[in-house]
Backbone as CSV, one residue per row, in Angstrom:
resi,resn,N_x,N_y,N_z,CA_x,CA_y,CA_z,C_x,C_y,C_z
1,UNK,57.461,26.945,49.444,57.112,26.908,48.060,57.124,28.310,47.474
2,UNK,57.578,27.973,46.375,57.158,29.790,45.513,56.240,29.777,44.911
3,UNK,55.894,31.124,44.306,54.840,31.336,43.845,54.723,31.131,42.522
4,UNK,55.442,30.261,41.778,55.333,29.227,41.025,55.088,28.209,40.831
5,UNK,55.247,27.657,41.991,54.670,26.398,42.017,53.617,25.885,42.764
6,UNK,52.891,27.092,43.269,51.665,27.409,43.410,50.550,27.351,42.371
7,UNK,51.109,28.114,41.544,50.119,28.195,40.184,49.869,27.332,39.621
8,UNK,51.246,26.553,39.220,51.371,25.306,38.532,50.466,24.033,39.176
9,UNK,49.329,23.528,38.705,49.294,22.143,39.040,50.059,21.933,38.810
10,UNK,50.071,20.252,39.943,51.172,19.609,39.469,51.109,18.291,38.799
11,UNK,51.628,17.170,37.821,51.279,16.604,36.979,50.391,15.484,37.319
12,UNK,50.470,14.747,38.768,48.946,13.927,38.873,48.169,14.835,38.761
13,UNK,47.816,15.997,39.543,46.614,16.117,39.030,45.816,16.600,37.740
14,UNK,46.753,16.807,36.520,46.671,17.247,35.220,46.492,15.626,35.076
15,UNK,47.137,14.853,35.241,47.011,13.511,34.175,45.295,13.032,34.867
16,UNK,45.061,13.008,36.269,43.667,12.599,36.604,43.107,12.849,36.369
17,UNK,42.614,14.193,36.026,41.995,15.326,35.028,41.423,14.976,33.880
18,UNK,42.347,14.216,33.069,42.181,13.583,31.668,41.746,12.452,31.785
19,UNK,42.162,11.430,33.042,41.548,9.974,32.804,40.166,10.591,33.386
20,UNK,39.811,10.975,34.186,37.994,11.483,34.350,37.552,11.754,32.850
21,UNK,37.640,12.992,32.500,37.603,13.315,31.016,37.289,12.339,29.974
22,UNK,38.611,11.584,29.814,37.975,10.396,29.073,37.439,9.283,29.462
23,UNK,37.591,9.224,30.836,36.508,8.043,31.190,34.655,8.144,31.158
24,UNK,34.730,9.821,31.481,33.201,10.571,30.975,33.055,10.194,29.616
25,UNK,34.088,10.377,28.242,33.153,10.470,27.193,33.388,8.910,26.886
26,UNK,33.794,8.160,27.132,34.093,6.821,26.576,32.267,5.904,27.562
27,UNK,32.396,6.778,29.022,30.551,6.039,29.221,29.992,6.775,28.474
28,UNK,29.884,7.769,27.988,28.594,8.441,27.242,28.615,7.580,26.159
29,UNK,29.447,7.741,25.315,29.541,6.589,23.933,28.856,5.289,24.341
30,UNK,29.167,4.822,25.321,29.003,3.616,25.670,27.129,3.517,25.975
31,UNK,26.766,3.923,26.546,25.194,4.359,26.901,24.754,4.265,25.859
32,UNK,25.368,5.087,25.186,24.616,6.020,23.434,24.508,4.306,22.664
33,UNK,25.860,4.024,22.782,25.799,2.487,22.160,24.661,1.682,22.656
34,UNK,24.264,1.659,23.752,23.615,0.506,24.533,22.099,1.146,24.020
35,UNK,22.175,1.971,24.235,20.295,2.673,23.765,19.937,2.349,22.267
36,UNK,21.351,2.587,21.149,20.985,2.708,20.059,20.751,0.936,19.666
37,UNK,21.514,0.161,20.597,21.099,-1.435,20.361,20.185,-1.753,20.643
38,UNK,19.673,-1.630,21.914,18.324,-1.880,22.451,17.232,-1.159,21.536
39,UNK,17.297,-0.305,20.917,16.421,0.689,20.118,16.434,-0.369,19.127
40,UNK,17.644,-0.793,18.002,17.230,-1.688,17.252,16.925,-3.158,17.590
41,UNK,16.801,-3.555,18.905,16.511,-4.774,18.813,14.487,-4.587,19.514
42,UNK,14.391,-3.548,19.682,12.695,-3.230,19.849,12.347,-3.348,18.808
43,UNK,12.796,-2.076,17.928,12.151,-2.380,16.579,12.384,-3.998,15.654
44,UNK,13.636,-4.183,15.626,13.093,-5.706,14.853,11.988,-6.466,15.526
45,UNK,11.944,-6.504,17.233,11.232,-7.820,17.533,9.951,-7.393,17.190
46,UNK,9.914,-5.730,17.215,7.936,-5.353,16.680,7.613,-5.884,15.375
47,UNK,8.643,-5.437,14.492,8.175,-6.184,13.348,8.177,-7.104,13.103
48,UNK,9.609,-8.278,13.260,9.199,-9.691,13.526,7.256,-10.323,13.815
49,UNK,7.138,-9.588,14.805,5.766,-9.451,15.667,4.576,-9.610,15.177
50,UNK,5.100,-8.327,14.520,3.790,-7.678,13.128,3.932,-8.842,11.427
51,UNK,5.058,-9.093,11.346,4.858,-10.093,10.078,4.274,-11.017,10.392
52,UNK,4.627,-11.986,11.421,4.160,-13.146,11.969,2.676,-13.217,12.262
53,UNK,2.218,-12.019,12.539,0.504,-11.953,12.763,0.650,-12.092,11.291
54,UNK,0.771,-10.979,10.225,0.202,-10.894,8.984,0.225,-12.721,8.381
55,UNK,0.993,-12.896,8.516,1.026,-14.763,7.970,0.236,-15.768,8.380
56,UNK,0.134,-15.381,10.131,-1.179,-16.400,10.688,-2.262,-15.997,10.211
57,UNK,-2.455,-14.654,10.195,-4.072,-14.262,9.461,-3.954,-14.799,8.011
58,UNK,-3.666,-14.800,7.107,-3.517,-15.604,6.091,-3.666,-16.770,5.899
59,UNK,-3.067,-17.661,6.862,-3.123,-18.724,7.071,-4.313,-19.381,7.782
60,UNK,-4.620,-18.769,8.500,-6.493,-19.126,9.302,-7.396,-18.310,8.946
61,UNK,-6.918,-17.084,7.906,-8.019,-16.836,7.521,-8.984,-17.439,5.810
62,UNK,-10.015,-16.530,5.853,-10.548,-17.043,4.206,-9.517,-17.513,3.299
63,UNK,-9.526,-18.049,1.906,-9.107,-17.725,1.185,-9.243,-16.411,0.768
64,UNK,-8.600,-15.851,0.129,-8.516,-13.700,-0.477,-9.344,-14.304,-1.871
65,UNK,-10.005,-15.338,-2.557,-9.898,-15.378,-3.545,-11.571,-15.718,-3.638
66,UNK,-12.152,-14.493,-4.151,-14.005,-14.578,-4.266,-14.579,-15.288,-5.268
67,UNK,-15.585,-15.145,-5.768,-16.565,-15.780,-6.467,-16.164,-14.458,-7.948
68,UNK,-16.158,-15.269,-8.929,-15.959,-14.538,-10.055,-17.313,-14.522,-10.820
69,UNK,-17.839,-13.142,-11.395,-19.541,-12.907,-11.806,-18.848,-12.055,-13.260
70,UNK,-19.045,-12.802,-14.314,-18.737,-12.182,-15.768,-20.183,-11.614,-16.095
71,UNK,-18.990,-10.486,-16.571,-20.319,-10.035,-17.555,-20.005,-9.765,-18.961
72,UNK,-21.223,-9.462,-20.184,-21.298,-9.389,-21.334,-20.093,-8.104,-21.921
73,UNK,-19.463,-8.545,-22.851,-18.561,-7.542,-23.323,-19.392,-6.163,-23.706
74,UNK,-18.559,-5.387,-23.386,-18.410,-3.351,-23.520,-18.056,-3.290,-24.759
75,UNK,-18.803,-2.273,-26.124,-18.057,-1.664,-26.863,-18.534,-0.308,-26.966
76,UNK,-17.328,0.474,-26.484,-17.870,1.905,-26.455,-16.875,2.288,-27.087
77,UNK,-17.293,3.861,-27.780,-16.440,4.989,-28.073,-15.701,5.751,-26.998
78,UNK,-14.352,5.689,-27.754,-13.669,6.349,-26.365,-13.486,8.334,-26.640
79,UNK,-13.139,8.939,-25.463,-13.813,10.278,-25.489,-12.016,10.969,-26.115
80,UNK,-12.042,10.670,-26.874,-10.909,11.253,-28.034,-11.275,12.564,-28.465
81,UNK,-10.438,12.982,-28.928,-11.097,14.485,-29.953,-11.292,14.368,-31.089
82,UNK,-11.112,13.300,-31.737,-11.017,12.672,-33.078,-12.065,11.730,-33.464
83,UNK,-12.587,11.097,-31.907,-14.014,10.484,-31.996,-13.784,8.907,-32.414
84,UNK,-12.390,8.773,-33.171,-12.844,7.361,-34.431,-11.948,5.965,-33.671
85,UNK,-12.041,6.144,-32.009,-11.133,5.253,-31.558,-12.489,4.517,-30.805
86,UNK,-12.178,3.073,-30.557,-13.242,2.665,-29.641,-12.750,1.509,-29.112
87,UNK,-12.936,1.066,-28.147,-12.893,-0.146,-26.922,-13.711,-0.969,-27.166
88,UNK,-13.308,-2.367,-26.404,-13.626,-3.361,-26.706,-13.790,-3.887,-25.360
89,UNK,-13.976,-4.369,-24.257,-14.079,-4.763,-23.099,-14.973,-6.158,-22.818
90,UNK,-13.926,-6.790,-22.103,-14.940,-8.081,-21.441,-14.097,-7.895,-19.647
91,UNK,-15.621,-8.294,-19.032,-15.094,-7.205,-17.188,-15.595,-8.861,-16.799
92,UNK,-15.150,-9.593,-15.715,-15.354,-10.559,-14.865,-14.652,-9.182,-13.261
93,UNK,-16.331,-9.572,-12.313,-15.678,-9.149,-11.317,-16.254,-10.081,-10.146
94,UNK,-14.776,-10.104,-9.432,-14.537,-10.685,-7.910,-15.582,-10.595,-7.153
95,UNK,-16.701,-10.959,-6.287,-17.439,-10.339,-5.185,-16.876,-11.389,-4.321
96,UNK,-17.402,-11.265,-2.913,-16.562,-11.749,-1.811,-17.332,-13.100,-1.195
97,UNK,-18.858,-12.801,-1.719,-19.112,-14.415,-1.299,-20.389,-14.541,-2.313
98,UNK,-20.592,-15.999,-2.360,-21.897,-16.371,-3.397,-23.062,-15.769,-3.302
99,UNK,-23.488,-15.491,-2.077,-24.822,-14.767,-1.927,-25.154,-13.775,-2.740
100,UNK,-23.627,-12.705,-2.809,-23.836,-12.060,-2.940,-24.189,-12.079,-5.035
101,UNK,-23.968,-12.455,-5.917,-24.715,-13.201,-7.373,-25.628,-13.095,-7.275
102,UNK,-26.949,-13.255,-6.576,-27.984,-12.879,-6.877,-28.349,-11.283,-6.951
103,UNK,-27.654,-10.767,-5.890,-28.383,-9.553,-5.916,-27.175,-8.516,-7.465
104,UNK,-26.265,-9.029,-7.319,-25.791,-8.445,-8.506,-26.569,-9.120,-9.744
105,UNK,-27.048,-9.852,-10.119,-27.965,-10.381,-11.473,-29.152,-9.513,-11.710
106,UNK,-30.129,-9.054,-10.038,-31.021,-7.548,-10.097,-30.390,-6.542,-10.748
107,UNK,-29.042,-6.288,-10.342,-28.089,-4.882,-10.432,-27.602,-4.842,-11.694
108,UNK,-27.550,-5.970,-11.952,-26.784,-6.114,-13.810,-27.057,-4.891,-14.547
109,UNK,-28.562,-4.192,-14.980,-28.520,-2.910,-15.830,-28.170,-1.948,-15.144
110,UNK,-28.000,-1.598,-13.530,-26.999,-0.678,-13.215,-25.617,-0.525,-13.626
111,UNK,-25.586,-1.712,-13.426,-23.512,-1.948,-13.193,-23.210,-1.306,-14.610
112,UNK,-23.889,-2.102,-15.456,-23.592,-1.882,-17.231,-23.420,-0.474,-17.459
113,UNK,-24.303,0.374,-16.976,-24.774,1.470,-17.563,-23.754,2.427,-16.592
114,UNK,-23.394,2.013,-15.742,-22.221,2.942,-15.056,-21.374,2.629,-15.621
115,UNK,-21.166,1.303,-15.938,-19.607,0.862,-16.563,-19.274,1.432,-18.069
116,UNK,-20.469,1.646,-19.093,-20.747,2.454,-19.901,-20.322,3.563,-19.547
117,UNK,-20.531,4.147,-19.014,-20.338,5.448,-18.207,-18.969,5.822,-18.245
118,UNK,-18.706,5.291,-17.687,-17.016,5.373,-17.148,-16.042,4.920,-18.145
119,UNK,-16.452,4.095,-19.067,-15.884,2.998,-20.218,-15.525,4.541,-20.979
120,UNK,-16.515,5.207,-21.510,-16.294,5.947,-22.490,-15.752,7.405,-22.261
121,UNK,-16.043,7.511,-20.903,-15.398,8.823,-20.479,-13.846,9.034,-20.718
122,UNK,-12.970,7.586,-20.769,-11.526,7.613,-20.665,-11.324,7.752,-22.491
123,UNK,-10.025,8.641,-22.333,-9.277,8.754,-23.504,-8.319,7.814,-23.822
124,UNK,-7.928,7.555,-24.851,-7.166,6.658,-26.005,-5.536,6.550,-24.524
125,UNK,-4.772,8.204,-24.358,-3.920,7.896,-23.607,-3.928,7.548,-22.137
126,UNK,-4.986,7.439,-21.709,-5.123,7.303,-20.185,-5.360,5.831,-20.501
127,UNK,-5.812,5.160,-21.083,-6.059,3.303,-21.443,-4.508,3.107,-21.495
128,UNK,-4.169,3.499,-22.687,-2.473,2.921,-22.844,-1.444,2.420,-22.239
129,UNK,-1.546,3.389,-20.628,-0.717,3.524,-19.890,-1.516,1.908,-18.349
130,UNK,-0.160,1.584,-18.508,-0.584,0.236,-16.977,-1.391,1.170,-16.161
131,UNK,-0.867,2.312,-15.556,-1.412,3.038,-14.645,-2.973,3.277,-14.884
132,UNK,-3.232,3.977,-15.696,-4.727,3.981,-16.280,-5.600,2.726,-16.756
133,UNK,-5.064,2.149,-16.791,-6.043,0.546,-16.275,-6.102,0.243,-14.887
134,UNK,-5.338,0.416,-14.432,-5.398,0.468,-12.640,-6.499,1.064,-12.640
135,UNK,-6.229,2.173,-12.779,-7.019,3.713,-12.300,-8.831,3.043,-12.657
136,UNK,-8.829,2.800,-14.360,-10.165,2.532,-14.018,-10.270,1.438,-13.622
137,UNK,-9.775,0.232,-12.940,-10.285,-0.832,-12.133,-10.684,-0.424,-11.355
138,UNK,-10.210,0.492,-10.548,-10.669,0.887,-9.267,-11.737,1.878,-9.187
139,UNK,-11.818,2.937,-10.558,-12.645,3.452,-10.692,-14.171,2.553,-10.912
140,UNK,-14.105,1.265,-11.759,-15.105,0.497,-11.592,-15.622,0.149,-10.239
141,UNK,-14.438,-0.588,-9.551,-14.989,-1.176,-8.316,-15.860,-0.141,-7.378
142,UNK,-14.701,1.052,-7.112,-15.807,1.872,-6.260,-17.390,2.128,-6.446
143,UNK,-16.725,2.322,-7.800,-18.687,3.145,-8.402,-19.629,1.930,-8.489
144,UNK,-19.145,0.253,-8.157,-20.541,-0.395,-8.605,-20.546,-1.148,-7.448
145,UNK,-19.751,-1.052,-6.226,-19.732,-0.820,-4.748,-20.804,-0.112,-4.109
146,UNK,-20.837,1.194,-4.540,-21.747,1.923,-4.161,-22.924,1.555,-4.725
147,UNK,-23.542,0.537,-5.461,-24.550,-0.163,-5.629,-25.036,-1.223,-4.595
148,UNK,-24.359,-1.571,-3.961,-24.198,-2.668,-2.811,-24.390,-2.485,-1.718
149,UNK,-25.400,-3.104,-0.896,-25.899,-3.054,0.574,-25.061,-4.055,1.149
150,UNK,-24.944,-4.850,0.992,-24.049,-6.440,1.315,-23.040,-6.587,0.865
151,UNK,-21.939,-7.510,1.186,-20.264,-7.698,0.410,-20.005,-7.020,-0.296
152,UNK,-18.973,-7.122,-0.983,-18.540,-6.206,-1.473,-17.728,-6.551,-3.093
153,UNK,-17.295,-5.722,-4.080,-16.438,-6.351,-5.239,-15.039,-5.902,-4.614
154,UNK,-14.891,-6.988,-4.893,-12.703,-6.952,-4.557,-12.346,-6.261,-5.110
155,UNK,-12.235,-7.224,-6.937,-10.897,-6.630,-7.788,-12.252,-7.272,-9.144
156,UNK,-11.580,-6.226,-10.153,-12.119,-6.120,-11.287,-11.336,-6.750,-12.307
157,UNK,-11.669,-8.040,-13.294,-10.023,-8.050,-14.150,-10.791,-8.090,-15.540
158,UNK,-10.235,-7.085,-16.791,-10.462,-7.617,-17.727,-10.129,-9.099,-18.985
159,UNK,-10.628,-9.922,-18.885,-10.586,-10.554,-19.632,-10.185,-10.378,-21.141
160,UNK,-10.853,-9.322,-21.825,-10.274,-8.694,-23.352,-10.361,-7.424,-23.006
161,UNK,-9.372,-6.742,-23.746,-8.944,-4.942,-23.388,-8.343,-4.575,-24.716
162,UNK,-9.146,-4.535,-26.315,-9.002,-4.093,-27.165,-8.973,-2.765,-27.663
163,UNK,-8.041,-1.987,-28.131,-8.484,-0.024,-28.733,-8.090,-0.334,-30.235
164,UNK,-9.045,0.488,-30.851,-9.015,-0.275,-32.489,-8.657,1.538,-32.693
């Protein structure tokens, strides 16, 4: 042999070379494939998993839907800079079971006088907006929550929501 054809591989072993080569990246792909399936078929069956609880609890649990306790309509001044705007309010709120009516009927001149409170603190544009009726629903519920040793108020809904 010369010393040319020494140097030279010769063409099996250049072509075997390449089927290794691509037989390496065609399993890696292949793996990568198999992990990234199995990866999505974990996650669907968790959530599958997780909805299916959320529906049985629904289904064997309470009704979500409490005892409704109205109270006497709100008319306060709202905290404008102009002073000459005012609200009109009628509040029915949710509590979570009957018992709990009595001890809110004790609490009645609390609740009022916070709800007063809070009624008049809001301005003309914070009412206007969906968001700011949210805001003080929840601002109600918390603050007449924290009146409460026992159950609790859900959800707050106004009945009339007048700005003159």
């Amino acid at each position: 042999m010369t010393m040319e054809d020494q140097t030279q591989p010769d063409s099996k072993t250049v072509t075997h070379e390449r089927k290794t080569g691509t037989f390496i990246k065609w399993l890696i792909i292949g793996i990568a494939g198999i992990i990234i399936i199995a990866g999505g078929l974990t996650g669907g069956l968790l959530y599958i998993k997780h909805v299916s609880k959320g529906t049985e609890n629904q289904k064997s649990g309470k009704s979500s839907v409490g005892i409704l306790w109205p109270m006497e309509p709100f008319v306060v001044n709202l905290a404008d800079s102009t002073g000459d705007r005012y609200l009109k309010a009628v509040i029915q709120i949710e509590v979570s079971d009957q018992e709990n009516t009595a001890a809110l009927d004790q609490l009645k001149p609390k609740f009022r006088d916070s709800i007063l409170d809070i009624l008049s603190s809001k301005s003309y544009k914070e009412l206007m907006e969906v968001s700011g009726k949210q805001r003080l629903r929840e601002d109600i519920a918390f603050k007449l929550n924290s009146f409460l040793s026992k159950g609790r108020i859900m959800r707050v809904y106004f009945t009339e929501f007048v700005i003159q």
